[in-house]
C-alpha positions in Angstrom: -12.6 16.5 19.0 -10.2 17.6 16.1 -8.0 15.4 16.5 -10.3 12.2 16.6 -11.8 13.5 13.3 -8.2 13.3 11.9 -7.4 10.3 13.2 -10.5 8.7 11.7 -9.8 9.8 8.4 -6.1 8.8 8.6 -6.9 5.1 9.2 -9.7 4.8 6.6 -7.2 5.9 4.2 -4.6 3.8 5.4 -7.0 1.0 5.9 -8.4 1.8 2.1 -5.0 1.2 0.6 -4.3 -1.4 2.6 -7.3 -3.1 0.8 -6.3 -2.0 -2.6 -3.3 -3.4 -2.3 -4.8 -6.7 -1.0 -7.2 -6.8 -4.1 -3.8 -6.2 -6.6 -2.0 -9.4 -4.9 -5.0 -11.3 -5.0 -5.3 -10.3 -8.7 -1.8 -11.0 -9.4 -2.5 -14.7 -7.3 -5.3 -15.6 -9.0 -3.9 -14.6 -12.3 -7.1 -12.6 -12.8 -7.1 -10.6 -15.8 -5.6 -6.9 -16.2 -7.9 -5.8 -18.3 -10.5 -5.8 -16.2 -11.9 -2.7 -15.2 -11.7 -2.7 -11.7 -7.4 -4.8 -12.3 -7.2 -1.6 -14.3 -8.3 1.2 -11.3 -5.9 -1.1 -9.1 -3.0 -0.7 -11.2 -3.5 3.1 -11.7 -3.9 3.4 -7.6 -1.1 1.2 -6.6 2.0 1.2 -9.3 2.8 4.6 -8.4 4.0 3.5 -5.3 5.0 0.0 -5.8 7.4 0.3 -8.6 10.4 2.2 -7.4 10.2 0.1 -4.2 9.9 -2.9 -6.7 12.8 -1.2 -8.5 14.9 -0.7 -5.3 14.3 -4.2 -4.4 15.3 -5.7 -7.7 18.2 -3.3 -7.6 19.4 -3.4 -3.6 18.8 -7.2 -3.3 18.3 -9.5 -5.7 15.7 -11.7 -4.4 15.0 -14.9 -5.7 11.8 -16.7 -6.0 8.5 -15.5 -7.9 7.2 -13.5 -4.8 7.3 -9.9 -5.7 8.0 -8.5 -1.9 7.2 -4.8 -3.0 3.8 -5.5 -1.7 4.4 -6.5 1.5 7.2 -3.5 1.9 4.6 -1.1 1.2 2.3 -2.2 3.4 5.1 -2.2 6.1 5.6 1.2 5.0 2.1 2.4 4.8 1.6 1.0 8.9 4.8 2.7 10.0 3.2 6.0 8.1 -0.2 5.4 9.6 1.5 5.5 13.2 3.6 8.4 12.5 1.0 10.2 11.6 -1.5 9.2 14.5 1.4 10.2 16.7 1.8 13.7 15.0 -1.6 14.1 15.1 -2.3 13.6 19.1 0.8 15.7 19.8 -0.4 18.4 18.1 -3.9 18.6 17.9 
């Protein structure tokens, strides 16, 4: 019963950056303005994690093109960490 409870609250999480990170690219697509209050909260929730992979990326492989694929890295990322941590969570709980 634990472990359900835990695995609930790890995919609402997940599934809540997931949408923040949605929101930011749609943002950055529609050219919406930054200083908007809620482009604001997105930035402060997000760039922590998207720039050094933006960095890395820029750095690693120099990609061409106006696409900025840190986005779709982390949400990559974030899944892999989601099932991880499902995983981890049924094997020990």
């Amino acid at each position: 019963m634990i472990a359900i409870s835990f695995i609930g609250a790890v995919r609402i999480f997940f599934s809540a950056f997931n949408m923040l990170l949605l929101m930011r690219v749609l943002f950055r697509f529609f050219s919406m303005d930054e200083d908007h209050p809620l482009g604001k909260w997105l930035i402060i929730l997000t760039e922590p994690i998207l720039y050094p992979v933006r960095i890395f990326l820029e750095k690693r492989f120099s990609l061409p093109g106006f696409f900025d694929w840190s986005y779709l890295v982390v949400m990559i990322a974030a899944d892999f960490c989601e099932t991880i941590l499902i995983m981890l969570i049924r094997i020990v709980l």
